[in-house]
N, C-alpha and C positions, 0 to 999 in steps of 0.2 A: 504494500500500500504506500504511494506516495502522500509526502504531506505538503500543503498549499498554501502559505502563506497567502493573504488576499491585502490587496491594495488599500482595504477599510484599516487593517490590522497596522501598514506600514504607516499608515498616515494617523493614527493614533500613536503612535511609538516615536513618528519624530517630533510633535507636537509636544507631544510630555515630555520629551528628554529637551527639544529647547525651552520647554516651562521651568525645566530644573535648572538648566544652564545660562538662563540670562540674570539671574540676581549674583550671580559672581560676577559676571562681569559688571551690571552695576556698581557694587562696595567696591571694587579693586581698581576700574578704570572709567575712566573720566567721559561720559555720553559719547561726543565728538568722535573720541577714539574705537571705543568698542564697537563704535554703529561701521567707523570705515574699517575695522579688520575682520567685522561681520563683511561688506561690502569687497572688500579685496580675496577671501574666500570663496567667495561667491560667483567671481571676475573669475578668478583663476581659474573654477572648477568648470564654468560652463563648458568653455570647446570641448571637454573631453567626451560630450555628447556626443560629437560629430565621429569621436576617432574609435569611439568604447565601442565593439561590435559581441562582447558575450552578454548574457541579460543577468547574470551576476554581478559584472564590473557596472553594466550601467544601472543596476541598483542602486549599488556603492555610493556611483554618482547623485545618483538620485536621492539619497538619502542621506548624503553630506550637504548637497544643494539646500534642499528641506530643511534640516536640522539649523543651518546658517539663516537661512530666509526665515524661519520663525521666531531666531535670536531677534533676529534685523526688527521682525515685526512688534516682537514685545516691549523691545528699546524705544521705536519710536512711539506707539501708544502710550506708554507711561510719559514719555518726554511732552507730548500732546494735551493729556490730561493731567501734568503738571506746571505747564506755564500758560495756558491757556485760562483764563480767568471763569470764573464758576459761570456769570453773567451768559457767559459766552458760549460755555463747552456744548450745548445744542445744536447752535448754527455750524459751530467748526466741526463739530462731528457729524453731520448730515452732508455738511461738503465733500469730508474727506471721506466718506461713503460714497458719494455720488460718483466723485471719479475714480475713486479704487474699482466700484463694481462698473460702471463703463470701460475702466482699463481689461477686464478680467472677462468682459463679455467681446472686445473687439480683439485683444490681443491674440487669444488663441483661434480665432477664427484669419486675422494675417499672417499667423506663422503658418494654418493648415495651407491657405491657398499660395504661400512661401514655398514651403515642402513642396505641394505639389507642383508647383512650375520651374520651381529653381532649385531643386534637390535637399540633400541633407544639410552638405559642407558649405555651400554658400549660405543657407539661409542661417547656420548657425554663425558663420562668420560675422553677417548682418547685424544678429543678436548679440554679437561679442564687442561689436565696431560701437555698438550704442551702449554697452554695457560701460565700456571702457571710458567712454564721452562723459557717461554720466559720473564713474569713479572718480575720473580729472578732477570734473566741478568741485566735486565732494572736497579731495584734497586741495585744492587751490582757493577755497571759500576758508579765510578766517574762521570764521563765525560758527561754520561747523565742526572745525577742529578743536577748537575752543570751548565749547560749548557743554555746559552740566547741569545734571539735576539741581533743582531743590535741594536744600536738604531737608527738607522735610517729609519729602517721600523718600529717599536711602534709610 
């Protein structure tokens, strides 16, 4: 009898373990930083999409991607919901919903029709050319580098 991990089970496992793994990085390192070594992780790991051809390694992949991307995500929700003024945090969280779920509805629908017209290796490269643009920004903004909680939520 084979046993099957299902894709409900991976994606609860990497959720909980970044729930576990972003309050260390919290206490120990400073917003700015932890968000861009989340973000440089993430950078690094995508191409290997394009090169991984066994469904073990592109697990791997998949589940270091994961596990980073829901660090990424926890850091900045707390960051959101701690400088964001109480007055406020309705309107700014129905925005930042707005375009999250617009990115999440249009995205994978350009990558499919990506994939299907320009293959694996370029469409991933595409994804890596903008990844990369965006990491730039990231490091080259002060403001993000620099940048910390409260201390009242640490």
């Amino acid at each position: 009898m084979t046993s099957f991990i299902s894709p409900n089970a991976i994606r609860r496992w990497k959720c909980s373990n970044g729930t576990l793994l972003c309050p260390l990085f919290q206490r120990r390192v400073r917003f700015g930083v932890a968000l861009g070594s989340a973000l440089v992780v993430f950078v690094l790991l995508w191409p290997l999409y394009g090169f991984v051809r066994t469904p073990l390694l592109l697990g791997a992949v998949f589940a270091g991607i994961a596990i980073f991307d829901s660090i990424s995500a926890i850091l900045m929700s707390s960051y959101r919901l701690a400088v964001v003024p109480d007055a406020l945090q309705a309107r700014v969280s129905s925005v930042y919903r707005l375009v999250l779920f617009s990115i999440l509805t249009v995205g994978p629908s350009a990558l499919g029709l990506s994939l299907e017209r320009l293959g694996i290796l370029p469409t991933v490269s595409i994804v890596w050319g903008g990844l990369l643009l965006l990491a730039g920004f990231m490091f080259v903004s002060r403001q993000m580098r620099q940048a910390t909680l409260p201390h009242a939520v640490v």
